[in-house]
N, C-alpha and C positions, 0 to 999 in steps of 0.2 A: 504494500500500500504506500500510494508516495504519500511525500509530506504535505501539510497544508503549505499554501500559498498565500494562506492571508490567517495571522494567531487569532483576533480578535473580528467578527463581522457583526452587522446589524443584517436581519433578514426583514422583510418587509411585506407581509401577506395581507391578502384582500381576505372577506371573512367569504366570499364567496369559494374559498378552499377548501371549507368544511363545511359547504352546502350541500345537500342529496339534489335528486334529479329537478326537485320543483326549485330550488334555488333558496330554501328556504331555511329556516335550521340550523342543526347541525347532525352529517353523517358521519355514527362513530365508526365505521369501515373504514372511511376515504379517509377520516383525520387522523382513524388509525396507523394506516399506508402512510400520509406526511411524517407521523412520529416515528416510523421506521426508518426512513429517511435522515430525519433529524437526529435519532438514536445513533445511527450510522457515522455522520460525520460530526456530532461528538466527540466517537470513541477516537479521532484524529486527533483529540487535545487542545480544538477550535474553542476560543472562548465567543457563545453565541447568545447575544443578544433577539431579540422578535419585537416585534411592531406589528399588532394583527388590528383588518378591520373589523368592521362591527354589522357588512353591508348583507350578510346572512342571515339575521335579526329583525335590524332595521335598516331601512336603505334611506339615503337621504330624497329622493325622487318622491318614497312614500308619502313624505309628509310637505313636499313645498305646495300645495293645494289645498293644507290644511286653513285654520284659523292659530295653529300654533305659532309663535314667533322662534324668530329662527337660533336667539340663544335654547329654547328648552327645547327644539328639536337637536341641537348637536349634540343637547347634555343626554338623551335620551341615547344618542347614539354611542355617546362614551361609555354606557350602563352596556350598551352592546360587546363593545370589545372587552369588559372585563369577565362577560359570559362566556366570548370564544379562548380567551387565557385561561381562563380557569381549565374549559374544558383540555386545552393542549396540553397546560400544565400535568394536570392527572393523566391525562395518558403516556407523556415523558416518564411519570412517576412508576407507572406499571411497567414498563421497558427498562428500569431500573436508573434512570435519566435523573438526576435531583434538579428539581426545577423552581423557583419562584415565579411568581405574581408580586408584580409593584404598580400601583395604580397612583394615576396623578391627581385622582378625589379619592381622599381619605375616604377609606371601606375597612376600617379596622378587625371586624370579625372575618373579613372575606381573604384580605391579602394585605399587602405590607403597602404604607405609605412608601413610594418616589423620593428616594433620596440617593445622591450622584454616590456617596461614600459606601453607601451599605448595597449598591449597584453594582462598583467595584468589587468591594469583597467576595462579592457571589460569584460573581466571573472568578475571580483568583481561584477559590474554592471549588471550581468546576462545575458551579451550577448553571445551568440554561436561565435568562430572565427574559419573563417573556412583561414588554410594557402596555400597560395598559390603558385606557381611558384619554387616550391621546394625550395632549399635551396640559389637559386640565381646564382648558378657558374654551369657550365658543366663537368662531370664525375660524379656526383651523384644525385639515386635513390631517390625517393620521399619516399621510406622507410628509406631514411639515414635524408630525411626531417622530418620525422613524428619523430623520435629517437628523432632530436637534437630538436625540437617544444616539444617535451613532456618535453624535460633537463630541457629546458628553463622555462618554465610555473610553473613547477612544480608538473607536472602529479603523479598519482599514481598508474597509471598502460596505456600500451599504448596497444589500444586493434585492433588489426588485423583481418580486416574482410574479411574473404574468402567465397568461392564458397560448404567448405567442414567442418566437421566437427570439423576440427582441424588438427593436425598435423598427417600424417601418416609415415611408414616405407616406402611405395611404393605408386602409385599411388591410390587410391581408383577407380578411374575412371575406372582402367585397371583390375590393380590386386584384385579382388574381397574377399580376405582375409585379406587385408589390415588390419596391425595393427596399432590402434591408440593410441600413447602418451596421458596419464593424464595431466601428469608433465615430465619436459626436465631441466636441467640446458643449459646454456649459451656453455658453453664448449663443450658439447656434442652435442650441435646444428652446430657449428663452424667444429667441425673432423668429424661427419657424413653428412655433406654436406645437412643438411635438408633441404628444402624449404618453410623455418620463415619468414625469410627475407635475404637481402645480408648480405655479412659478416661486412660490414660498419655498419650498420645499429646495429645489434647485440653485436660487439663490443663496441659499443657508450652505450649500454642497460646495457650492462654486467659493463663498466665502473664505468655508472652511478646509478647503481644497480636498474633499472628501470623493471618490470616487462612487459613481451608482454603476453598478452591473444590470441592466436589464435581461431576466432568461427567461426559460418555460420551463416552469414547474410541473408543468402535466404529463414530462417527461421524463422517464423513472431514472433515477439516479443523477440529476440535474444538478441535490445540492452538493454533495462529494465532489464533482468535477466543476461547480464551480469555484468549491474551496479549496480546491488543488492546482486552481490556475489554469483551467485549462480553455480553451478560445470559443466558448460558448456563447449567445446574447449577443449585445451589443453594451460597450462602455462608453459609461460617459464620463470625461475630466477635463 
């Protein structure tokens, strides 16, 4: 087994990862299969952080039609992502994976408050943390979460896992000639309006000179090689 290519990452999952077929939920089969995955390149000695969404749950689309205003829709959806941590968490735990939950609204019975010190130690200690609740405040993306969790940590690369193969010009889904980015800078992602991440999120990257790996997760063994360096997705720095 080679070595990692990168000691510490941030990963960054949509919650639609451990959705079943209605999109709905959570499938303990399928989120099963990610934690075999994640069990896996673990035992590589990666220290790994997570960033999961909440959009299995609730989707933010759900509620813009509502009468709800849009701070108590995001807080709803941050309640989201602390249901799919939990659940990853415990299934690390059963693979024998020691994992934390740290939330950025205090949920004292449920997991530990967000704090950068006792973040750290769990990495040292080989624990998986997986973040939760975004970044704690409403107007920002769980990708502006996984940004500022990788700053903080120390990540060396934060790796974005999609439905596709990386970055495209156009949709792949659609436009069947879709061309695919290797390599992007930061700027380039920013004026072409790519679809990486929000422009928050990339900003914070670009700042912090933090590299994003865009891959596809839906292809088995994806996160092993791409914690081993190997020329998968497309980068962005």
């Amino acid at each position: 087994m080679a070595d990692p290519a990168y000691r510490t990452i941030l990963l960054k999952l949509s919650g639609a990862f451990l959705a079943g077929d209605a999109s709905r939920g959570i499938d303990f089969d399928k989120a099963g299969r990610l934690c075999d995955e994640l069990a896996e390149a673990h035992g590589l000695a990666a220290r790994i952080g997570i960033v999961i969404g909440g959009g299995n749950i609730l989707r933010g689309l759900d509620t813009e039609d509502t009468e709800l205003d849009r701070p108590t829709r995001d807080y709803m959806g941050m309640l989201g992502t602390a249901i799919n941590a939990l659940a990853l968490a415990g299934l690390l735990e059963c693979r024998g994976v020691p994992a934390r939950v740290m939330t950025a609204i205090p949920m004292g019975p449920v997991a530990e408050p967000y704090s950068r010190p006792a973040a750290l130690r769990h990495l040292d200690e080989g624990r998986v943390v997986l973040f939760a609740a975004g970044t704690g405040q409403p107007f920002f993306t769980t990708d502006t979460a996984a940004a500022l969790r990788a700053s903080e940590i120390g990540a060396e690369i934060l790796m974005k896992a999609t439905h596709v193969d990386g970055v495209f010009d156009a949709d792949p889904h659609v436009v069947a000639d879709a061309k695919r980015y290797e390599s992007l800078d930061y700027t380039t992602v920013l004026a072409k309006h790519l679809r990486v991440m929000d422009a928050t999120a990339i900003s914070l990257c670009r700042e912090n000179k933090l590299p994003v790996l865009v891959f596809n997760l839906t292809r088995p063994g994806s996160i092993m090689r791409a914690i081993q360096g190997e020329p998968i997705g497309t980068i962005v720095k």
